[in-house]
N, C-alpha and C positions, 0 to 999 in steps of 0.2 A: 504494500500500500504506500511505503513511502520514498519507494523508488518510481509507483506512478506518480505522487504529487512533486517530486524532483523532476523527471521528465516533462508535465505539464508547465511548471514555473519556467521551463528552458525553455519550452516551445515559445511562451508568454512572453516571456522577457528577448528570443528572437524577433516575433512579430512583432512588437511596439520600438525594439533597434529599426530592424527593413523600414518600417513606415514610417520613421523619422529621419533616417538616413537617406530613405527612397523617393522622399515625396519634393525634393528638388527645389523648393521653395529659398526664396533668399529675403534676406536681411532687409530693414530698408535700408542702411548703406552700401549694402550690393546692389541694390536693386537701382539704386540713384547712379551710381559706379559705371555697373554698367550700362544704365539708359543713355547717360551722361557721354559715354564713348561711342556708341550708336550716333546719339544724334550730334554732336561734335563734329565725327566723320562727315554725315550727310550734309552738314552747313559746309567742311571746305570742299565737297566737290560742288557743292549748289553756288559757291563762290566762283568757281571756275569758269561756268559757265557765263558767257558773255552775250549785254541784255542786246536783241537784236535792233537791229539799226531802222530796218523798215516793220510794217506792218503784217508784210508776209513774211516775214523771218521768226512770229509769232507759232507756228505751229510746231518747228524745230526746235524753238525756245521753251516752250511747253512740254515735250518728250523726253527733250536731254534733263528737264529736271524730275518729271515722275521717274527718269531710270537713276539720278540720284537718290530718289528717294525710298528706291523700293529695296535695295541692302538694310538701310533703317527699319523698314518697317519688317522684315523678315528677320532680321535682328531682335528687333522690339517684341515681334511675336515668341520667341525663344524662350522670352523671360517668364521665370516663371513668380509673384512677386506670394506673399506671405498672404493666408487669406484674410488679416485683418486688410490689408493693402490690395485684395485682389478688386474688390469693386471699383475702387479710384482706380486701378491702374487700366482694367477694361475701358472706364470710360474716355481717360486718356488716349487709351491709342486708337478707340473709333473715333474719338473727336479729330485724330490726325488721317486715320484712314477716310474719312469724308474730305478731309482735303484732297487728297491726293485722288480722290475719285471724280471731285470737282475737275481738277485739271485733266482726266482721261475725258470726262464727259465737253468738254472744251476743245480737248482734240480730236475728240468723234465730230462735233461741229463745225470745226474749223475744214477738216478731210471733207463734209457733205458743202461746205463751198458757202458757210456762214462768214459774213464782213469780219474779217480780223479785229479791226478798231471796237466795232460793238461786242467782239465776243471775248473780248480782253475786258472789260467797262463790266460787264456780264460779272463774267468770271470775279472781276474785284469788289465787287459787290455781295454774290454769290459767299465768297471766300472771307469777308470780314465778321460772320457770327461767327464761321468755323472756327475762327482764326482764335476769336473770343474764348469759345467753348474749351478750345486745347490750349489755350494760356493758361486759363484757368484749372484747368484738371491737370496739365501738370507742373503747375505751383503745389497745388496739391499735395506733390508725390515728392516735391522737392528739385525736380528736374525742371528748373525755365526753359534750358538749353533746345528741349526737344519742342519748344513750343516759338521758339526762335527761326526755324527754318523757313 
């Protein structure tokens, strides 16, 4: 009998190890850490990119930066944040994934042969709650940086 309840307490004391060790969750200053290098990276190649000179240089302009941005956000999705943190940090990164869906749906528009000028005007218009929304959500978390791009 009390080499079954030794064997039970190992099992026990296994399981609550694995699912503490297993469940991948991070700190919040990991979790800032590494948002923080995420989106750092994203801002210098969004920096790189040079703002286009004309109006049709707009649709170029617009691709080179969602393909900036989309390491960041497959980045950001990796993370896996603590679940006091998990609900901020979900809304964080939809608040940036609307962004960045904003500027595909601006280059779906721009490709069906919509006025560059109005669908820039559009889009910044479009893009200033977003903009709002993920400053806000991730002040939050602690990470301005990602809401800087």
């Amino acid at each position: 009998m009390r080499r079954r309840a030794c064997a039970a307490a190992a099992v026990i004391a296994v399981a609550v190890a694995v699912a503490g060790c297993g469940s991948g969750s991070l700190s919040a200053a990991q979790l800032r850490s590494r948002a923080l290098r995420a989106c750092t990276e994203a801002a210098r190649r969004l920096g790189r990119i040079p703002a286009p000179r004309t109006p049709s240089g707009a649709e170029a302009f617009l691709r080179r930066g969602v393909s900036a941005l989309e390491p960041e956000m497959t980045a950001l999705g990796r993370l896996s944040p603590s679940p006091e943190r998990a609900s901020a940090y979900v809304q964080a990164r939809t608040a940036t994934r609307r962004e960045v869906d904003a500027l595909r749906s601006t280059i779906k528009g721009l490709k069906a042969g919509n006025d560059p000028a109005v669908a820039i005007k559009t889009l910044q218009q479009e893009l200033l709650p977003l903009e709002r929304h993920a400053h806000a959500a991730w002040h939050t978390l602690g990470v301005p940086a990602c809401s800087d791009n």
